[in-house]
C-alpha atoms as one frame of an Amber mdcrd trajectory, in Angstrom:
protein
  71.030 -50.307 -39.762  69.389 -53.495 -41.605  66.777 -54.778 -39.485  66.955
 -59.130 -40.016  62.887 -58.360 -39.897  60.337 -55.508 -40.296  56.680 -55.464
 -38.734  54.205 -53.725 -40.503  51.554 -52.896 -38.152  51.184 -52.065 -34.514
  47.868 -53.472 -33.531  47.444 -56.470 -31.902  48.667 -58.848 -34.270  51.448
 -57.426 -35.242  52.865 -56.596 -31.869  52.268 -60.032 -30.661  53.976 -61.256
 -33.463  56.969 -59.398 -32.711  56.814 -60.603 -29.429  56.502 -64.258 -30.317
  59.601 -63.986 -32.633  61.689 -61.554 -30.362  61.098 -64.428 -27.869  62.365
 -67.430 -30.134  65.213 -65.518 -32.015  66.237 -63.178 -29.457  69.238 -62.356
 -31.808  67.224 -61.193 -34.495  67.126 -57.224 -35.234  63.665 -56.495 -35.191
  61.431 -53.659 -36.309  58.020 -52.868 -36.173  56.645 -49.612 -38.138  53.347
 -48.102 -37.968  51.718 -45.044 -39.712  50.135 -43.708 -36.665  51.623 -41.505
 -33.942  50.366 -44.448 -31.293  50.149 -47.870 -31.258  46.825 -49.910 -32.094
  44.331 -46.783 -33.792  42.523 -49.122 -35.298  40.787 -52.129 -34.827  42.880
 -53.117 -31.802  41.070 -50.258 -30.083  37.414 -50.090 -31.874  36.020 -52.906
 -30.736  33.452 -54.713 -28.264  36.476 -56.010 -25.814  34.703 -59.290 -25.842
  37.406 -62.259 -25.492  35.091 -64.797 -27.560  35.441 -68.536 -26.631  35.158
 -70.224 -29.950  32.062 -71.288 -30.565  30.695 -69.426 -33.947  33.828 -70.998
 -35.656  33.739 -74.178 -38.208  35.939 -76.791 -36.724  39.211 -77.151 -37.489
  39.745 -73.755 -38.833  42.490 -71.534 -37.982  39.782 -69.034 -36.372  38.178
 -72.005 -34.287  41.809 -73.530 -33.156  43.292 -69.708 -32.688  40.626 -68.282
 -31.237  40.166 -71.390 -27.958  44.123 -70.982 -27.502  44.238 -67.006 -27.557
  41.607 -66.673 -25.100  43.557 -68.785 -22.386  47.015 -67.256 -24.029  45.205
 -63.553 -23.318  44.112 -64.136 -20.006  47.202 -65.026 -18.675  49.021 -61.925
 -20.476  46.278 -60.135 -18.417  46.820 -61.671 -15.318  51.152 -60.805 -15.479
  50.140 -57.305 -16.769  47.487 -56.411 -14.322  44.766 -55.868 -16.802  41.251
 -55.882 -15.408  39.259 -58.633 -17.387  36.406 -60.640 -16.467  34.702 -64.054
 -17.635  31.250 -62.988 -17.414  29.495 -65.666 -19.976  26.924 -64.861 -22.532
  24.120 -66.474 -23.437  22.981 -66.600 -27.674  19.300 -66.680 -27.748  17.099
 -68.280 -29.919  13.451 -66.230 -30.222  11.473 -68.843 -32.376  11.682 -72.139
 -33.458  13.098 -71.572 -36.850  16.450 -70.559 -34.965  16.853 -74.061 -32.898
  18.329 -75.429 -35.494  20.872 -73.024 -35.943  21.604 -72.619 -32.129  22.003
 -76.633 -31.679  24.942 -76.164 -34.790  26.482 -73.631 -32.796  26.396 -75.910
 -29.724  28.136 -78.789 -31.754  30.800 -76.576 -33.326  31.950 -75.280 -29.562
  31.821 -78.958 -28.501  34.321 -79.589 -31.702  35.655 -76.707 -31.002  36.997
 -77.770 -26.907  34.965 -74.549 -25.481  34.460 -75.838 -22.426  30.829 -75.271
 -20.281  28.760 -74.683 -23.109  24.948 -75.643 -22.354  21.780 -75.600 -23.667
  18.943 -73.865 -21.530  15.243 -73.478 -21.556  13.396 -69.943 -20.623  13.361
 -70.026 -16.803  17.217 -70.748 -16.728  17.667 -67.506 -19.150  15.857 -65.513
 -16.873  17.492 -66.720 -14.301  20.788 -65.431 -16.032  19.466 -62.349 -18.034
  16.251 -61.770 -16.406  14.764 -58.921 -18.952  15.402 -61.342 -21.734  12.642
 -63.289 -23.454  13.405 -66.484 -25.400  12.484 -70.031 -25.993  16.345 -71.225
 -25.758  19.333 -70.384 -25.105  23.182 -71.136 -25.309  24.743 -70.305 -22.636
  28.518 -70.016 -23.173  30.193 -69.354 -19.942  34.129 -68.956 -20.894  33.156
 -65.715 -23.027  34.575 -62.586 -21.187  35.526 -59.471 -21.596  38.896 -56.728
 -21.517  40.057 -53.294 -22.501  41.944 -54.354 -25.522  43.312 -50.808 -25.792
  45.078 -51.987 -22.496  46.485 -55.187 -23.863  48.386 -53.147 -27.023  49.903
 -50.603 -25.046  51.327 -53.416 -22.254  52.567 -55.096 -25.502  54.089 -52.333
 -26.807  56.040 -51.350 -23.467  56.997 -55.160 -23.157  59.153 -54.854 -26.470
  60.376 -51.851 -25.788  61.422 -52.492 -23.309  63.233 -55.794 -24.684  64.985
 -53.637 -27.289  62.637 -54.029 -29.969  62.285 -50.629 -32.083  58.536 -49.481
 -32.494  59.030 -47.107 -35.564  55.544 -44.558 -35.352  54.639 -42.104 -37.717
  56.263 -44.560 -40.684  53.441 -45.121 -43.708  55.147 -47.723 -46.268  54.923
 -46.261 -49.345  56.079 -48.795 -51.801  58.615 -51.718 -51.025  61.447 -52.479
 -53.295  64.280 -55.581 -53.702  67.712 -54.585 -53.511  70.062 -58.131 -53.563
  68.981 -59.722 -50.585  67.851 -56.670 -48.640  63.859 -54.751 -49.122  63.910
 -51.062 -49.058  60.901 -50.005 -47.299  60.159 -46.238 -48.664  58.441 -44.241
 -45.687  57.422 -40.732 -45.702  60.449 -40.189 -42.935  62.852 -42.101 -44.821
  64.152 -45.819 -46.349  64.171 -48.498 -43.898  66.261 -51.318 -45.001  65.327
 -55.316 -43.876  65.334 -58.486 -45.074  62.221 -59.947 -44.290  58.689 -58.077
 -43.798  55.856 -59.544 -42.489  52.813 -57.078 -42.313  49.736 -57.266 -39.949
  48.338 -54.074 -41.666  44.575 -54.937 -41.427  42.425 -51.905 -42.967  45.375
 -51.573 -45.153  46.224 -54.853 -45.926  45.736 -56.165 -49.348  47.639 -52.678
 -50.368  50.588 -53.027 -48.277  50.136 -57.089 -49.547  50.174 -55.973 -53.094
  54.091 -54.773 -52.790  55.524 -57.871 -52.733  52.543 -60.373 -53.064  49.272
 -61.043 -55.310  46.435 -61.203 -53.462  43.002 -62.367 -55.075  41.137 -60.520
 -52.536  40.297 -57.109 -51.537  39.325 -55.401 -48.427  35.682 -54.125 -48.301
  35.273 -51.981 -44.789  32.786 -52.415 -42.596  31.610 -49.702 -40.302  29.879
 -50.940 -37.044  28.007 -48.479 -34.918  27.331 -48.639 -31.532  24.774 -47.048
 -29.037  25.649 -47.352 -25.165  22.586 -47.244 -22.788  22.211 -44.878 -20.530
  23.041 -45.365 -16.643  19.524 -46.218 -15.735  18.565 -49.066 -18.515  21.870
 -50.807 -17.719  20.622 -52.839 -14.991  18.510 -54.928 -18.208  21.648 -56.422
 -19.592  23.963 -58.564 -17.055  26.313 -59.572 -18.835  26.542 -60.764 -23.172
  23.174 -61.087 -24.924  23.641 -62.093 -28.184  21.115 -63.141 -31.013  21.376
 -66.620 -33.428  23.487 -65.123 -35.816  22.895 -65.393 -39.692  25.296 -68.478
 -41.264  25.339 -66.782 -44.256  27.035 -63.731 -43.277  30.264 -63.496 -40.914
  28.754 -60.735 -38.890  27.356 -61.621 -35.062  24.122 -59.393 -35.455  23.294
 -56.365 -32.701  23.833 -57.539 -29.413  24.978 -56.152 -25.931  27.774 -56.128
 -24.090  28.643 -55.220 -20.759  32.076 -53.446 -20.454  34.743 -53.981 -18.030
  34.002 -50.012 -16.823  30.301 -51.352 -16.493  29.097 -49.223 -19.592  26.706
 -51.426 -21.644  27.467 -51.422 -25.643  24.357 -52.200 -27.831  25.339 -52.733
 -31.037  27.148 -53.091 -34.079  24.843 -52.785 -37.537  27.164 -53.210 -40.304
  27.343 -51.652 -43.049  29.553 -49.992 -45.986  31.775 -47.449 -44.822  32.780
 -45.056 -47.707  36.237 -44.844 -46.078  38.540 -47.799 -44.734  39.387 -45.778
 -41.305  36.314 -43.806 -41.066  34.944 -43.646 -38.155  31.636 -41.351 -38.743
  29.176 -41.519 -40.996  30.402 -38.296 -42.889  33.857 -39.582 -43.674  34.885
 -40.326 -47.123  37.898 -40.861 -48.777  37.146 -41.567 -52.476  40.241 -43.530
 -53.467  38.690 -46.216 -50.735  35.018 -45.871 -51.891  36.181 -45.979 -55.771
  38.106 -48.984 -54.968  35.716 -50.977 -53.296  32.939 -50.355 -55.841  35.095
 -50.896 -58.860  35.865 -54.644 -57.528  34.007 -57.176 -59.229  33.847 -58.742
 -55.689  32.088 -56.310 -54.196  29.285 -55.824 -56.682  28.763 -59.306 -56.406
  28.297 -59.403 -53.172  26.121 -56.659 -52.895  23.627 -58.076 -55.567  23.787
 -61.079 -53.362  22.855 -59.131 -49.986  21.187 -55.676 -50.960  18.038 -56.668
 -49.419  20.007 -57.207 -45.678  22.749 -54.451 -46.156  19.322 -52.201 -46.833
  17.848 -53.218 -43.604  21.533 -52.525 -41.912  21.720 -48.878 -43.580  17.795
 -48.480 -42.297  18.886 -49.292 -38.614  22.108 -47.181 -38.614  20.330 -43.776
 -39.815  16.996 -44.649 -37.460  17.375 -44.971 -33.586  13.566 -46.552 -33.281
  14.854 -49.289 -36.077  17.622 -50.146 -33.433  15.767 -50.278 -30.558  13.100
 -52.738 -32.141  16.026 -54.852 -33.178  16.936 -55.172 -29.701  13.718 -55.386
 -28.431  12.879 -58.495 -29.734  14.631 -60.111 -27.182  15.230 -57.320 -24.380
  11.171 -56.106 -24.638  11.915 -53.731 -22.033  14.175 -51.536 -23.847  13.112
 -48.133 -25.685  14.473 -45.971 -27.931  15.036 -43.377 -25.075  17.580 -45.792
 -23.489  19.949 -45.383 -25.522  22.709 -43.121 -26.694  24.792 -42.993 -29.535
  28.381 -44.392 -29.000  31.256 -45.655 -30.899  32.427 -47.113 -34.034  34.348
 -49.505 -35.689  35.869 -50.422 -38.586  35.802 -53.818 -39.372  38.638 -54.976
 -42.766  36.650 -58.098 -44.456  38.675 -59.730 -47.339  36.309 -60.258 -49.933
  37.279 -62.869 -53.062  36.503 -62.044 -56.298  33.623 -64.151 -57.139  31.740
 -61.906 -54.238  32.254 -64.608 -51.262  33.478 -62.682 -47.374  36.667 -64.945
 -46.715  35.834 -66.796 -43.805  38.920 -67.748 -41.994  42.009 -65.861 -40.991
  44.101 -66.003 -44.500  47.709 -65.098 -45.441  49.156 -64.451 -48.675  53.207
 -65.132 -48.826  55.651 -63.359 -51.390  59.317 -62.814 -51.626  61.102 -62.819
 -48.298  57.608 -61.807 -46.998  54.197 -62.724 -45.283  51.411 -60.578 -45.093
  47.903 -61.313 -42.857  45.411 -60.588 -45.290  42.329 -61.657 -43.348  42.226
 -61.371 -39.886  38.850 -60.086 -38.724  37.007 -60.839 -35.489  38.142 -63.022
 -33.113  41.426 -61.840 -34.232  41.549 -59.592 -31.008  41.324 -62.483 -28.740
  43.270 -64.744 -30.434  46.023 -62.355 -31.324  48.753 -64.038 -29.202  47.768
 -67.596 -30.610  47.998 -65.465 -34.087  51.220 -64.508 -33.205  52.372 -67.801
 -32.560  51.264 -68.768 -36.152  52.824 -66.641 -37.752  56.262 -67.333 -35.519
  55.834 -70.902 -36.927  55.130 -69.776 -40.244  57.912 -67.195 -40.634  60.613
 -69.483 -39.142  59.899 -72.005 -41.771  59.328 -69.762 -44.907  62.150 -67.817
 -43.413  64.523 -70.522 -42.201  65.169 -68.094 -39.533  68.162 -69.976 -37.434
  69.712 -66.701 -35.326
């Protein structure tokens, strides 16, 4: 069988892209192949399970517009699915005055950006909302909240299933070749044979990209680390605590978040991970670490950040380090609160003069379109994502059937 269109990728994205375009060409044969024996491995299920409500994100970007639609297009998936999810606020604290200015941008963009209930708050209100916190302002961001994203995959998965849509596990791409009008997708169990491909691989993705496209950028992995904290320090964290993050990085800095189980994350550092799905500080794969440190990209950016990505590696390998990050606005917390926890990967596309692409970015090549970018809030917004790339793929595909 030719499928009319081929998925690469079942995470989020790409099974809400299938979705979307099983919904609008119900006609169409579609596919959707992953190299894992399950559905979302990877950064659909490593992650916070905040659904963020657009307010870190430079107006009238695709991130800022994506992410403010998702959320609403995510909590009503939840709500037909019966997912537990919660909108429990945050608030983003600023600890001295040289981080007012910085909050009061962030309170403009979510303005810009529609997030609705967004409001700026002295001390006594904070500790009237987080009341082991200690700052001298705050955003407080109500329409954050949180979900088991792990939950939302699998419901998507057994939605197209169900619809007749084949979820192909176990199925690396290997290369992708043109044959007439049809792509020959090599696989270790087999050729699959399609006419379009669209591929939401993200710790993958400039490789899969590179079969039929030219991306500038590369992937550079991130590995976030999280500690949870034990039962009895919970009560200090109500709901999101988050710092004023740093513009020039893309990365929200160590913050914590309560879980819809009622586990309390603390966390993520960020910092290199010497293998693109590697989970533990021990794994390496050297084809990914080679890669990444052969890219002119990379060493730029590192030259440009070695002093904070220093400070990152210091926290990761030090539990005390942590805990003083977090105690400069939790003071209560100690280093005996906590216990290590997860990981994530996170796959930043990185340009070649050494600049972390920003927005969400795709790269189109023959008879395909490949998500390149798609980092945090990709997770929340990855039903508005999916209607993107519906209106993208109709158009560069003239799909009509």
């Amino acid at each position: 069988m030719t499928y009319d269109l081929t998925m690469i990728g079942a995470g989020l994205v790409g099974l809400a892209t299938a979705r979307e375009l099983h919904r609008r060409f119900p006609a169409l044969r579609i596919g959707v192949l992953d190299k894992e024996k399950a559905v979302g491995q990877h950064q659909s299920s490593h992650n916070s399970g905040v659904l963020h409500s657009g307010v870190y994100y430079q107006p009238g970007s695709s991130k800022a517009r994506l992410c403010v639609r998702g959320r609403t297009l995510m909590e009503r998936f939840a709500e037909e699915h019966g997912i537990p999810h919660q909108q429990c606020g945050k608030v983003i604290v600023a600890l001295h005055e040289g981080e007012l200015g910085r909050l009061a941008e962030l309170e403009s963009r979510g303005t810009a950006n529609g997030v609705a209930g967004i409001t700026m708050i002295g001390p006594e209100r904070l500790r009237e909302l987080e009341p082991h916190v200690s700052g001298i302002r705050a955003l407080q961001v109500p329409a954050t909240g949180i979900i088991d994203f792990s939950l939302v995959v699998t419901a998507l998965a057994a939605e197209l299933i169900n619809d007749g849509v084949d979820i192909l596990l176990g199925q690396q791409v290997q290369s992708i070749r043109r044959r007439g009008r049809v792509q020959l997708l090599s696989t270790a169990a087999g050729v699959i044979e399609t006419r379009r491909v669209i591929s939401c691989a993200g710790l993958q993705a400039d490789r899969v990209a590179r079969y039929t496209a030219e991306p500038e950028v590369r992937i550079v992995p991130f590995r976030g680390d999280y500690y949870t904290l034990k039962l009895s320090a919970r009560p200090l964290c109500e709901n999101l605590i988050y710092p004023v993050p740093d513009p020039a990085l893309p990365f929200l800095g160590v913050h914590l978040t309560r879980r819809t189980d009622g586990e309390v994350w603390a966390g993520p550092n960020a910092v290199l991970a010497t293998a693109r799905e590697g989970y533990r500080r021990t794994d390496l794969d050297l084809r990914d670490l080679t890669e990444t440190v052969r890219f002119r990209g990379f060493r730029k950016l590192a030259r440009a950040h070695w002093r904070t990505g220093a400070r990152e590696i210091w926290r990761d390998l030090a539990k005390r380090a942590f805990a003083a990050e977090l105690q400069r606005y939790l003071p209560e917390i100690v280093p005996g609160d906590l216990a290590f926890g997860p990981s994530g990967v996170r796959a930043q596309a990185v340009a070649p003069n050494g600049a972390m692409v920003d927005d969400f970015l795709l790269v189109e090549g023959a008879d395909s379109l490949h998500v390149v970018n798609a980092p945090s809030p990709a997770a929340t917004a990855s039903l508005a994502i999916g209607h993107w790339l519906a209106d993208r793929s109709a158009k560069s595909f003239a799909l009509d059937c």
